[in-house]
N, CA, C and O atoms as a MOPAC input file, in Angstrom:
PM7 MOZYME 1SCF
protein

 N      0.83700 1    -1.18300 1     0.00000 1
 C      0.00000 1     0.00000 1     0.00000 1
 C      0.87900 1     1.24200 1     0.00000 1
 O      1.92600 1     1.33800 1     0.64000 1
 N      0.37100 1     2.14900 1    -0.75100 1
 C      0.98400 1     3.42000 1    -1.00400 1
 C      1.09300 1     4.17900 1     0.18500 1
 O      0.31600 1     3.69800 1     1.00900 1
 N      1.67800 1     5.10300 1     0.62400 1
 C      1.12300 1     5.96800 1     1.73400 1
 C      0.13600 1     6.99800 1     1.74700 1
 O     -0.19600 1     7.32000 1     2.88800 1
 N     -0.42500 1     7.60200 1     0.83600 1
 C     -1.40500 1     7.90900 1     0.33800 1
 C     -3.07700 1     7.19000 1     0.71300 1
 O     -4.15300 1     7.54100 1     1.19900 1
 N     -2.48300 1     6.09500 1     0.17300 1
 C     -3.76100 1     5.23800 1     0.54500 1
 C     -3.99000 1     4.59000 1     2.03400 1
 O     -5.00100 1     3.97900 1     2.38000 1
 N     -2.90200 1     4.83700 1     2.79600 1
 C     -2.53100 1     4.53200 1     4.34100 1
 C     -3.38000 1     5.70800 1     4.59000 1
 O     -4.46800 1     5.46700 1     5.11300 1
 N     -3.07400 1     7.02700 1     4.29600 1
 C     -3.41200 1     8.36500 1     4.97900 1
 C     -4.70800 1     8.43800 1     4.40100 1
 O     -5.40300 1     9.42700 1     4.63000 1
 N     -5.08500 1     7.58900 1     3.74000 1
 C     -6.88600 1     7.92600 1     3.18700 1
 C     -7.68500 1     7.31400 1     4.10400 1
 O     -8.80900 1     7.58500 1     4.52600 1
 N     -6.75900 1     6.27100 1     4.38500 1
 C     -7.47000 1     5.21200 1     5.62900 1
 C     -7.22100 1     5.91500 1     6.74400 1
 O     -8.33300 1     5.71300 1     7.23100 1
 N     -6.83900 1     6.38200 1     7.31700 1
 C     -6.67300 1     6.95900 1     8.58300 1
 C     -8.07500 1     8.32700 1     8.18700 1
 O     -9.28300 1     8.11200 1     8.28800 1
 N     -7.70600 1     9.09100 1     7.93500 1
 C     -8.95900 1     9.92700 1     7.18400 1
 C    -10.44400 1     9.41000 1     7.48500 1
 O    -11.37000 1     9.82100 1     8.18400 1
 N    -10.25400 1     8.37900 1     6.68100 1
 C    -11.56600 1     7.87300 1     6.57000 1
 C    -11.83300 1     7.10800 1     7.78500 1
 O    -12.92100 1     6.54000 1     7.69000 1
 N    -11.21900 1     6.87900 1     8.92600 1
 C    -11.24400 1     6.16400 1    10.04100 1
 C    -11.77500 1     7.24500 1    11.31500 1
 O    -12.66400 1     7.02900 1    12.14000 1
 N    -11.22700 1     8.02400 1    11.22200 1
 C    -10.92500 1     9.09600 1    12.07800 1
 C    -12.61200 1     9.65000 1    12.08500 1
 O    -13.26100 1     9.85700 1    13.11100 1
 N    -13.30000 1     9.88900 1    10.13400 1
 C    -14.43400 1    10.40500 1    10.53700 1
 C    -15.51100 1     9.89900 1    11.18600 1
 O    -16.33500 1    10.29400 1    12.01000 1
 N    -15.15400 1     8.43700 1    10.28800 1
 C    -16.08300 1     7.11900 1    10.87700 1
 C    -15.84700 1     7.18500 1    12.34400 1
 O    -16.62500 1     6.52900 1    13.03700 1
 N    -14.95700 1     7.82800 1    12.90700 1
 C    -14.82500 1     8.04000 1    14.23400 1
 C    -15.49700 1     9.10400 1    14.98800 1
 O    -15.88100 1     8.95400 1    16.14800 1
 N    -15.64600 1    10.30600 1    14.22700 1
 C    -16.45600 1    11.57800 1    14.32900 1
 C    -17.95800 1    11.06900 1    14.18000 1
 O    -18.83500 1    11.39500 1    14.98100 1
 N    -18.14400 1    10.35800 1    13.24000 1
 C    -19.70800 1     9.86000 1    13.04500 1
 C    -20.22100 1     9.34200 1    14.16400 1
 O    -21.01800 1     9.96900 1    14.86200 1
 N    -19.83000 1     8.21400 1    14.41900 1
 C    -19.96100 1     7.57700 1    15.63700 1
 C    -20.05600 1     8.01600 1    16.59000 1
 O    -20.95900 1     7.52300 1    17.26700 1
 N    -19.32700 1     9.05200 1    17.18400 1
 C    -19.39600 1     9.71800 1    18.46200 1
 C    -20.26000 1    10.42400 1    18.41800 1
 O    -20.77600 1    10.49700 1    19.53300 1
 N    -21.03300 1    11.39100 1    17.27700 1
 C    -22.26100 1    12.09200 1    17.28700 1
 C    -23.15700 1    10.96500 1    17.40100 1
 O    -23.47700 1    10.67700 1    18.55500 1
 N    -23.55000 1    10.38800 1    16.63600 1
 C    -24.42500 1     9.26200 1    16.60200 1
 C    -25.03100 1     8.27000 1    17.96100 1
 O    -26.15900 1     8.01800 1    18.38400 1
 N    -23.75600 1     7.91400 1    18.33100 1
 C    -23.91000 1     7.35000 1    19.94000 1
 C    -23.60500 1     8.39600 1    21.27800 1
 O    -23.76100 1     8.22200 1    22.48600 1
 N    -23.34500 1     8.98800 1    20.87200 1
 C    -22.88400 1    10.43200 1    22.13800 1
 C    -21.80800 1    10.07000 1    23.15800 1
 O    -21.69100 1    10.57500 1    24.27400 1
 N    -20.89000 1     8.94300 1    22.51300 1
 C    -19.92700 1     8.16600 1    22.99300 1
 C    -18.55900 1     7.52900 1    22.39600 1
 O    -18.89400 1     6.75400 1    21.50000 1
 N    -17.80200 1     7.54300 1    22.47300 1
 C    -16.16000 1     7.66000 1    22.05900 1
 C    -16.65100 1     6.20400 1    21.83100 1
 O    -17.43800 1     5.75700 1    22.66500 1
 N    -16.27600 1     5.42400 1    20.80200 1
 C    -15.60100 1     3.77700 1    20.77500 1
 C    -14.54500 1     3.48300 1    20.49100 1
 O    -13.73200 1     4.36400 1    20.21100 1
 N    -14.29300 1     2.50400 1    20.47400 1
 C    -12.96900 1     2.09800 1    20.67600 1
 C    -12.14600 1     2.25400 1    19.52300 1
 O    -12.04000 1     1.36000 1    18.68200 1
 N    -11.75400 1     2.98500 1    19.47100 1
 C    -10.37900 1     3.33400 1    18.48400 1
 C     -9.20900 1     3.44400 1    18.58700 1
 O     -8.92900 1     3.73600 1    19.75000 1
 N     -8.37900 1     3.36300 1    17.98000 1
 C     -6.71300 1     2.89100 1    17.71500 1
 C     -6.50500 1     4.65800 1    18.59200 1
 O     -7.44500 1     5.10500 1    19.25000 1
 N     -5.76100 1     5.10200 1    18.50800 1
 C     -5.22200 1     5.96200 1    19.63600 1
 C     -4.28900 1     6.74200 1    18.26700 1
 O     -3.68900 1     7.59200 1    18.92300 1
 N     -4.03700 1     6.85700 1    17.47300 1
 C     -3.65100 1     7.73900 1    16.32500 1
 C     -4.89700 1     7.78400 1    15.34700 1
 O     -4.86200 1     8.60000 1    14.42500 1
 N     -5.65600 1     7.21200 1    15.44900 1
 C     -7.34300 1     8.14300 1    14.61000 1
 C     -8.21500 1     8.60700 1    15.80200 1
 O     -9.35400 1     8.88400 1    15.42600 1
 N     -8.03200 1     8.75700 1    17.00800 1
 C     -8.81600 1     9.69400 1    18.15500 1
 C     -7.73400 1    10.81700 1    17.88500 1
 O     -8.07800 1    11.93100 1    17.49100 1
 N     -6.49800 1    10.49900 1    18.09800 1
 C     -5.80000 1    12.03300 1    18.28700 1
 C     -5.92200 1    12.73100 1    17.04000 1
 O     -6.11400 1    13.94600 1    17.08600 1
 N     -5.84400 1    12.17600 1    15.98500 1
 C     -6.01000 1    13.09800 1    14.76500 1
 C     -7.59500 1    13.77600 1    14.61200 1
 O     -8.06100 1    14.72200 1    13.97700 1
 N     -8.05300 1    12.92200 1    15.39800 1
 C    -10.12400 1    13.73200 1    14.97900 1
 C    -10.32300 1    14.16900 1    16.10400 1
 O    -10.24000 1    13.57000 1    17.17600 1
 N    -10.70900 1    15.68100 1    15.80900 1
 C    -10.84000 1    16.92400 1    16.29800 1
 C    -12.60400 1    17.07600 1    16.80400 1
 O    -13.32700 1    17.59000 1    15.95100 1
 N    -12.97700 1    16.83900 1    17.54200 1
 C    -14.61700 1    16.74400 1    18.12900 1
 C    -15.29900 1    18.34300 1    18.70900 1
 O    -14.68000 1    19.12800 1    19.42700 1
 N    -16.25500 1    18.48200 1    18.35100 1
 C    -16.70500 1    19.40800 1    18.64000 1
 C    -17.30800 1    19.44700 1    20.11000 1
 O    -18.19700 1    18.61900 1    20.30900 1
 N    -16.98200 1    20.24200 1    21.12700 1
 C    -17.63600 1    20.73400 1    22.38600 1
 C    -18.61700 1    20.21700 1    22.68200 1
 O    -19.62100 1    20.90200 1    22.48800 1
 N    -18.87000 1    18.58100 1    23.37600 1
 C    -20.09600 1    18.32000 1    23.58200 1
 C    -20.94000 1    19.29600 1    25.01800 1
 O    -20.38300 1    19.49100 1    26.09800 1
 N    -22.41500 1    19.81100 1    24.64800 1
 C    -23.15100 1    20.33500 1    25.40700 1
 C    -23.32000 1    19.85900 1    27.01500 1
 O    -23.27500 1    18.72900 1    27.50100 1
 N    -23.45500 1    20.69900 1    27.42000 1
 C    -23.65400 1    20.41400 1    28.89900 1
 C    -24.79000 1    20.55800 1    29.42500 1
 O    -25.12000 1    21.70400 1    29.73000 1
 N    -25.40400 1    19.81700 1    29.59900 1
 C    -26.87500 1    19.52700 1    29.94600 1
 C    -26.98300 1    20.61900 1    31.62000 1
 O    -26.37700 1    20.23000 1    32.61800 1
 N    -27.86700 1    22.00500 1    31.64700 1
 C    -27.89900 1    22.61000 1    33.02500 1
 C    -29.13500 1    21.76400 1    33.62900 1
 O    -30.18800 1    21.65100 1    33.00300 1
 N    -28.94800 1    21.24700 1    34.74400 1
 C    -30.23100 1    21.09400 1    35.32100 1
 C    -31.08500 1    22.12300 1    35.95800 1
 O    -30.46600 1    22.94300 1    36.63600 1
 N    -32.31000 1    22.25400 1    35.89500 1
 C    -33.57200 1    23.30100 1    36.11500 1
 C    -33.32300 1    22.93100 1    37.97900 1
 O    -33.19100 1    21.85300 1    38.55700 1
 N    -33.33700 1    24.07500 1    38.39800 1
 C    -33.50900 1    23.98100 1    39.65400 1
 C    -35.07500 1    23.60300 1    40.26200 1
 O    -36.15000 1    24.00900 1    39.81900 1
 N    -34.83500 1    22.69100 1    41.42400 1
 C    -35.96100 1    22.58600 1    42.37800 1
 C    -36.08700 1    23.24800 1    42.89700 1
 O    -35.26400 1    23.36600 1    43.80500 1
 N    -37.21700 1    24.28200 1    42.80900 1
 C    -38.25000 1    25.27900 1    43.42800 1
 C    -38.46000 1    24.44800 1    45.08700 1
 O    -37.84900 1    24.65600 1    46.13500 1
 N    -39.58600 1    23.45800 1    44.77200 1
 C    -40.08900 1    22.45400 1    45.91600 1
 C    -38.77800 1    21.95800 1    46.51100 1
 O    -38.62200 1    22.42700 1    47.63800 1
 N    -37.79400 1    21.17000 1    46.12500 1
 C    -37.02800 1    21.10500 1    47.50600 1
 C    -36.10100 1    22.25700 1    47.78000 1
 O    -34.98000 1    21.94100 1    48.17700 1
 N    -36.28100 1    23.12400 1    47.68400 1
 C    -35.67200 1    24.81900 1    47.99700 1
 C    -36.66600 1    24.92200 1    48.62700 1
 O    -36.24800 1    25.31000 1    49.71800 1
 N    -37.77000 1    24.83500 1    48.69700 1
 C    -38.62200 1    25.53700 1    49.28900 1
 C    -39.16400 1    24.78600 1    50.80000 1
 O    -39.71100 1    25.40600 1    51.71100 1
 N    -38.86100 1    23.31300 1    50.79900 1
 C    -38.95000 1    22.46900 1    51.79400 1
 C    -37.43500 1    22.19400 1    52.94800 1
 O    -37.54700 1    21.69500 1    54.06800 1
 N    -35.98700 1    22.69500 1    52.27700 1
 C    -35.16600 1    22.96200 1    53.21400 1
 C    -35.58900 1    24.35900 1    54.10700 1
 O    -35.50000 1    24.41900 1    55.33400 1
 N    -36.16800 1    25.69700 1    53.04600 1
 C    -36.57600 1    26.93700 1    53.47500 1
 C    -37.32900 1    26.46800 1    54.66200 1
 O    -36.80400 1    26.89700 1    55.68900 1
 N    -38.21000 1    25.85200 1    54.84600 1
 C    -39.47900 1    24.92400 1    55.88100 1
 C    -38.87200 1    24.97200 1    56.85400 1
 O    -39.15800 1    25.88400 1    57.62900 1
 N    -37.93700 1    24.15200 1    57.17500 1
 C    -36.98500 1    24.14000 1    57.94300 1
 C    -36.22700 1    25.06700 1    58.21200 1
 O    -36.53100 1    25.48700 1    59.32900 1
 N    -35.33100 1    25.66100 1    57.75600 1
 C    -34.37800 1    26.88500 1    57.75900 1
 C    -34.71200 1    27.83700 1    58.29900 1
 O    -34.15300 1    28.28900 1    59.29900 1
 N    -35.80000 1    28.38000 1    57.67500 1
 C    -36.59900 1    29.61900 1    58.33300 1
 C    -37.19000 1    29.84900 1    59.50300 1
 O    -37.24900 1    30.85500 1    60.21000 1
 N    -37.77000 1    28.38900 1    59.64200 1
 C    -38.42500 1    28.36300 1    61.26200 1
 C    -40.01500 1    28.04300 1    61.13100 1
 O    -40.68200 1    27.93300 1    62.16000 1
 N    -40.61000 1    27.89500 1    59.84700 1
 C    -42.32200 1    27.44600 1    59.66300 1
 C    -42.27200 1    26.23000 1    60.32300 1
 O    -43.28100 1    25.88300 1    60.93700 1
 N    -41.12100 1    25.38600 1    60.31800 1
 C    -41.88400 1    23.88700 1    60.90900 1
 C    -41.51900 1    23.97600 1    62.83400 1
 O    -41.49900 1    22.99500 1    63.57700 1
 N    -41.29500 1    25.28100 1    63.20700 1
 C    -41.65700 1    25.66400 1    64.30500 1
 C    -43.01300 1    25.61400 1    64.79900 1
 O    -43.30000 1    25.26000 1    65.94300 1
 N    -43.82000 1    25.96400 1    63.93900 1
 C    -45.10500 1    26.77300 1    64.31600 1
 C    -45.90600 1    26.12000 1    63.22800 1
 O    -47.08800 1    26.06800 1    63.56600 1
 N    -45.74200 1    25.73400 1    62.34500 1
 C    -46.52800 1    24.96800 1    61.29300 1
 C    -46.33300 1    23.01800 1    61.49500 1
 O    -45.33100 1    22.38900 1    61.83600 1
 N    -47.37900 1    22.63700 1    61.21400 1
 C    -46.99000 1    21.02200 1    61.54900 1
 C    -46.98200 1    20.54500 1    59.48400 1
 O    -47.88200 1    21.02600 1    58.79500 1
 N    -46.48500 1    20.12400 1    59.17900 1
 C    -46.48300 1    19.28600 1    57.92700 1
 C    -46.07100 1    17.94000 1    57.87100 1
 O    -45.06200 1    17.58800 1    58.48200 1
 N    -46.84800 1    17.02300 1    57.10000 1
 C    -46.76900 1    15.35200 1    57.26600 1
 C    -44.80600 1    15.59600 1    57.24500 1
 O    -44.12500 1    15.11000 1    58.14800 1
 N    -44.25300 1    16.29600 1    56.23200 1
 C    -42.88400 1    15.48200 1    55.98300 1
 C    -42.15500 1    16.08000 1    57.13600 1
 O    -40.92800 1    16.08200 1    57.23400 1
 N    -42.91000 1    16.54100 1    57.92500 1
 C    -41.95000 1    16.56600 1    59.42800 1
 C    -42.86300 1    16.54800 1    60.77600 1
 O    -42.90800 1    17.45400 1    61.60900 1
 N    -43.52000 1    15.42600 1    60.80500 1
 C    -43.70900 1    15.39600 1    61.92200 1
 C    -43.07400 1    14.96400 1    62.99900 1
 O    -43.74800 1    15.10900 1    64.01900 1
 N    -42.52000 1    14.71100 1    63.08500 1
 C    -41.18900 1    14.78400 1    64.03700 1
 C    -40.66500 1    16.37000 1    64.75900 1
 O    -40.23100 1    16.65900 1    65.87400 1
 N    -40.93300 1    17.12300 1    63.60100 1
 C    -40.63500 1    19.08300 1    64.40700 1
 C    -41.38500 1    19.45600 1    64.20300 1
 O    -41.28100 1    20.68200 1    64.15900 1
 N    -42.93700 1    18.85800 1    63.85600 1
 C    -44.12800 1    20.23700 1    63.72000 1
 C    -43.68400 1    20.55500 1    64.85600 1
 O    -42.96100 1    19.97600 1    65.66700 1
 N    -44.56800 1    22.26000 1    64.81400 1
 C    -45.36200 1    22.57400 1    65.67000 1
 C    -46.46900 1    22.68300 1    65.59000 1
 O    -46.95600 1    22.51500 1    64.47200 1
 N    -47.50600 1    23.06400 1    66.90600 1
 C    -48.83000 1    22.74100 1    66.52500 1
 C    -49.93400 1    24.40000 1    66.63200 1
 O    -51.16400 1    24.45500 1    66.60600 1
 N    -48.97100 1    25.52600 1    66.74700 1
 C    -49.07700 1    26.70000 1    67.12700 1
 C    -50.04900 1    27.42800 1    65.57500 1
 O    -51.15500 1    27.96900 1    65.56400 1
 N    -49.07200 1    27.14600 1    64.39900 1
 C    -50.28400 1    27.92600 1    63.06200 1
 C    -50.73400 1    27.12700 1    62.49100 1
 O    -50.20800 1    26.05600 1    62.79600 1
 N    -51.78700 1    26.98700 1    61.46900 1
 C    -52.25900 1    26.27000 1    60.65600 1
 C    -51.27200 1    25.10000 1    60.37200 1
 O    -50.05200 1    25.21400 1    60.48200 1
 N    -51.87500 1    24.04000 1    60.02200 1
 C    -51.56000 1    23.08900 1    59.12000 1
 C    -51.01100 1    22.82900 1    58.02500 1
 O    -52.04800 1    22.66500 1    57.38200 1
 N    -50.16900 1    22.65100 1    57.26100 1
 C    -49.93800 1    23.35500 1    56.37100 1
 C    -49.68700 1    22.03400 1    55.22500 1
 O    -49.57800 1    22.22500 1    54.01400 1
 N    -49.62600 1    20.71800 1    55.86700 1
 C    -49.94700 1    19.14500 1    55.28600 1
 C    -50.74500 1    19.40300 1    53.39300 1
 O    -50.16200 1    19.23600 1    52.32200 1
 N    -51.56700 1    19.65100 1    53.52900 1
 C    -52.59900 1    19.67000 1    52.57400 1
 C    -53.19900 1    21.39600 1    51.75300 1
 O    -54.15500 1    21.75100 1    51.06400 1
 N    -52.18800 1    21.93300 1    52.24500 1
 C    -52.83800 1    23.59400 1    51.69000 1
 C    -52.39800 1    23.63800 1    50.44800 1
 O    -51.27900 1    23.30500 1    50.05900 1
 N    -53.41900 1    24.11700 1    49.72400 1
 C    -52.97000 1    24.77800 1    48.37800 1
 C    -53.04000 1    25.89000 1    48.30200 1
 O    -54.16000 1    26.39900 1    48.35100 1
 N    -51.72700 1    26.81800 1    48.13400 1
 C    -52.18200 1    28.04000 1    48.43300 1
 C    -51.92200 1    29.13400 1    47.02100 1
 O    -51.17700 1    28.86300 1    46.07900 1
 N    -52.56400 1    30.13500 1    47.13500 1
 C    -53.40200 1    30.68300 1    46.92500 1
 C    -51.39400 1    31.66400 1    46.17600 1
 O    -50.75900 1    32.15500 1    47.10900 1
 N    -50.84800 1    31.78700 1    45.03900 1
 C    -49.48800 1    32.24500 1    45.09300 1
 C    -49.66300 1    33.83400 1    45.14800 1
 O    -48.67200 1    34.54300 1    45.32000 1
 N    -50.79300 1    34.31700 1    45.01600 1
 C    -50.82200 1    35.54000 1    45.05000 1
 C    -50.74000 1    36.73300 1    46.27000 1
 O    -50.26300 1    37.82800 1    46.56600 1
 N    -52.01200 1    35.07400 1    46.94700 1
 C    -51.98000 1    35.88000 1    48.60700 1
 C    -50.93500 1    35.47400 1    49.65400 1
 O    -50.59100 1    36.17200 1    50.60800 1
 N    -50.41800 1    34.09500 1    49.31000 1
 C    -49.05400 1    33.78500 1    50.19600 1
 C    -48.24700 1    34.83500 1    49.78500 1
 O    -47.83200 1    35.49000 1    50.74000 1
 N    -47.79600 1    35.31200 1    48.45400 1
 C    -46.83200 1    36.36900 1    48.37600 1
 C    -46.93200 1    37.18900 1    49.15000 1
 O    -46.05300 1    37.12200 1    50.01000 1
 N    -47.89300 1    38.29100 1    49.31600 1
 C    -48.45700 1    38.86800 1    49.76400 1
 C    -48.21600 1    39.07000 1    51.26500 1
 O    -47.76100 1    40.08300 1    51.79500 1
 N    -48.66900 1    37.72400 1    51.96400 1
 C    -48.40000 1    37.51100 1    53.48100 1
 C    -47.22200 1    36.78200 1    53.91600 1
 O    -46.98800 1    36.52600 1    55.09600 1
 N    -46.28100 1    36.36400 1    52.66200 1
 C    -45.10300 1    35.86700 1    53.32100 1
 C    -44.08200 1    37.35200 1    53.68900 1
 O    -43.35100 1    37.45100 1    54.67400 1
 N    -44.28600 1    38.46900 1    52.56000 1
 C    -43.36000 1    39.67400 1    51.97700 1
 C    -43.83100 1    40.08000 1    53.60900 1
 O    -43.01500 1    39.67800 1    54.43800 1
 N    -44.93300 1    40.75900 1    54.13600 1
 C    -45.24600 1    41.40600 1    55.13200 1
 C    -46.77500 1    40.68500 1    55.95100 1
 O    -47.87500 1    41.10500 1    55.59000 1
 N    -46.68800 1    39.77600 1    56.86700 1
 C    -47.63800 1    38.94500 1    57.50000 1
 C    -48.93400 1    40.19400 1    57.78900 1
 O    -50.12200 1    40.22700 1    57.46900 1
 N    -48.10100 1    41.08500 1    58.49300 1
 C    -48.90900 1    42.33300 1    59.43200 1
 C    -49.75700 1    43.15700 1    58.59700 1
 O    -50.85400 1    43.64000 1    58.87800 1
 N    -48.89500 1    43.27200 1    57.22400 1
 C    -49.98500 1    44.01400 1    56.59000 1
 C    -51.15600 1    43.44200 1    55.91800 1
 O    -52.01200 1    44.08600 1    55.31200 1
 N    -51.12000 1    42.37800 1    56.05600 1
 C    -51.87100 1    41.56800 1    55.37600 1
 C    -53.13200 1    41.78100 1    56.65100 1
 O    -54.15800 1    42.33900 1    56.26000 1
 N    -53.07500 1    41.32800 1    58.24100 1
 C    -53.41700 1    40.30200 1    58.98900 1
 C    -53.02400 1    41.22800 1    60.07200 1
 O    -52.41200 1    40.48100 1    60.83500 1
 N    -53.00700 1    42.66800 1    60.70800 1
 C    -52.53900 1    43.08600 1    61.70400 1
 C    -53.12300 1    42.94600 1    62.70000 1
 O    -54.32100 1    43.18900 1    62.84000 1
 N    -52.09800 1    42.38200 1    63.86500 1
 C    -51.71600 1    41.89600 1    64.64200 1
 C    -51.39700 1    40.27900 1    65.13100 1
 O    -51.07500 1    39.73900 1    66.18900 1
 N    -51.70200 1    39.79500 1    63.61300 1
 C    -51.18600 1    38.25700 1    63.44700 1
 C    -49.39000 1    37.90900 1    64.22100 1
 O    -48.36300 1    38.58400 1    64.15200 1
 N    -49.60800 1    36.89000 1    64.75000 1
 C    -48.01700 1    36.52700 1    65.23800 1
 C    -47.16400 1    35.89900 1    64.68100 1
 O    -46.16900 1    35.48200 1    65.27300 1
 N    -47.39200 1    35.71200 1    63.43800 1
 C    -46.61700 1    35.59300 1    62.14300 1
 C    -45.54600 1    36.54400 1    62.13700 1
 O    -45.91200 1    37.69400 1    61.89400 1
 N    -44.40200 1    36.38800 1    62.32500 1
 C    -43.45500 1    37.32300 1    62.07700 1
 C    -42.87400 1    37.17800 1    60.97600 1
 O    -42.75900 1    36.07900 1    60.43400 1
 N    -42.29500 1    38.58900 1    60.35300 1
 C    -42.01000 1    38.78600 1    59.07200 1
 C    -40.63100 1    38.31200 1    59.12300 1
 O    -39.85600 1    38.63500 1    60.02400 1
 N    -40.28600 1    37.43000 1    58.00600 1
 C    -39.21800 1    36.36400 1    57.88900 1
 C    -38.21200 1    37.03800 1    57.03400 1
 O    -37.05600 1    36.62200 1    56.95600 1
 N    -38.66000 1    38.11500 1    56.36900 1
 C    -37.59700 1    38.74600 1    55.79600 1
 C    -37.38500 1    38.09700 1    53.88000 1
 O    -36.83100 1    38.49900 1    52.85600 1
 N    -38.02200 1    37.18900 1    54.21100 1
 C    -37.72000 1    36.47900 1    52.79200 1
 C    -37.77900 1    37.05800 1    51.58800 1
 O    -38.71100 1    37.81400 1    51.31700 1
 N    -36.82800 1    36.79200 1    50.73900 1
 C    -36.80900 1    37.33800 1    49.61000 1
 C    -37.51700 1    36.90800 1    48.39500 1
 O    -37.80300 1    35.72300 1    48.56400 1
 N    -37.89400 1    37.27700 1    47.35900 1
 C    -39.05000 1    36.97900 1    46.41900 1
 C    -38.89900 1    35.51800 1    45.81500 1
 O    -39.87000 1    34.82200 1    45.51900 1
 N    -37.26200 1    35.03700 1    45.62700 1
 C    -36.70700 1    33.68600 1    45.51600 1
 C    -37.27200 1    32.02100 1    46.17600 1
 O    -37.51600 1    30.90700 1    45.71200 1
 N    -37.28300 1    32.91600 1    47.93400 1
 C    -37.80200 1    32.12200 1    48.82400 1
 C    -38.89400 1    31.83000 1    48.88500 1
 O    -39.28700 1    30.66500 1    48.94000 1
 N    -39.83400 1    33.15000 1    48.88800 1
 C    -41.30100 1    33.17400 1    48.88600 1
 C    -41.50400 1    32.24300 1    48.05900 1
 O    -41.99400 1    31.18900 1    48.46300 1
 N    -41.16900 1    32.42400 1    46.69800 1
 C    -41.37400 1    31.38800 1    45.17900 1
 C    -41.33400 1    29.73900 1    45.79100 1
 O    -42.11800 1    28.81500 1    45.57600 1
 N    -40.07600 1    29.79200 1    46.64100 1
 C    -39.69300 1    28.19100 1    46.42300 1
 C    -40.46900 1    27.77200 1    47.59900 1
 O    -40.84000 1    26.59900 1    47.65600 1
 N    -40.77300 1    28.63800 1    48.59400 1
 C    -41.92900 1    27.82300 1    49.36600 1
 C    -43.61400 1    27.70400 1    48.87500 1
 O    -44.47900 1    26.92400 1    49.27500 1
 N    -43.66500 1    28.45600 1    48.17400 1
 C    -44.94700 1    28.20900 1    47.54300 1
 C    -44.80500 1    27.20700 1    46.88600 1
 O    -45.65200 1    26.33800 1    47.09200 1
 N    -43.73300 1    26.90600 1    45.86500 1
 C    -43.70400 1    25.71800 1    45.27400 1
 C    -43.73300 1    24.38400 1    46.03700 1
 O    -44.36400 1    23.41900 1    45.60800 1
 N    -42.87700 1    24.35500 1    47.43100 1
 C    -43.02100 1    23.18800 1    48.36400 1
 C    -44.93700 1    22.88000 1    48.39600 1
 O    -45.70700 1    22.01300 1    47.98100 1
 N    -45.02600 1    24.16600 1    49.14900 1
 C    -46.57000 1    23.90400 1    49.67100 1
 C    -47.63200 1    23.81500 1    48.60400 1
 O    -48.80300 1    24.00000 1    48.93800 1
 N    -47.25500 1    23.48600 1    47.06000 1
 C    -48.24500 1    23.53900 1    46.18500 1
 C    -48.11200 1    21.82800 1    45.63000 1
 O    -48.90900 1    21.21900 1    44.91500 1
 N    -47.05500 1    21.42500 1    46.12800 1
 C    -46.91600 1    19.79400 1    45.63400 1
 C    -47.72800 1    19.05400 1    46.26800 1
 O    -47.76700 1    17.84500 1    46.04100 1

């Protein structure tokens, strides 16, 4: 064989090597001088979508609701002091509302204002809407 026709084969190996790896989204087994010669394009990186609901069910905790709120996934630290909060579907307009400022909502409620930011509010509504 010519060298020519050596270097056509390598060529033609290398893409069959490029093919493949798009195709299966996975390297196979190839000789180690047709991987180094084929040049692959940047495979994508898949971002995962953040969980709202378990952001919003550490918040549960974190913040201090499963002080004063009882919910099935902690009964072990309810408390039994505010509503229930097991089964609520709430309402995202008016929880906003009364998570941002309890008092203005509800004055003289003993809900104290948690300070939470619009992030939090979000991801506990999302807990308490599952």
């Amino acid at each position: 064989m010519g060298h020519k026709t050596v270097l056509a084969g390598i060529w033609l190996a290398a893409f069959l090597a490029i093919a493949l790896v798009q195709i299966l989204g996975a390297p196979a087994a190839q000789p180690a001088a047709v991987v180094a010669s084929a040049t692959l394009p940047p495979a994508a990186t898949p971002t995962a979508a953040p969980d709202h609901a378990a952001t919003g069910k550490a918040l549960f905790v974190a913040k201090g609701c499963v002080n004063c709120h009882a919910h099935r996934d902690f009964n072990h630290l309810s408390g039994s002091f505010g509503p229930v909060l097991s089964d609520y579907q709430p309402n995202a307009e008016f929880v906003t509302r009364w998570l941002r400022d309890p008092a203005a909502v509800k004055p003289g409620t003993q809900m104290p204002n948690l300070q939470l930011s619009e992030a939090e509010i979000a991801a506990l509504i999302a807990y308490l809407s599952e």
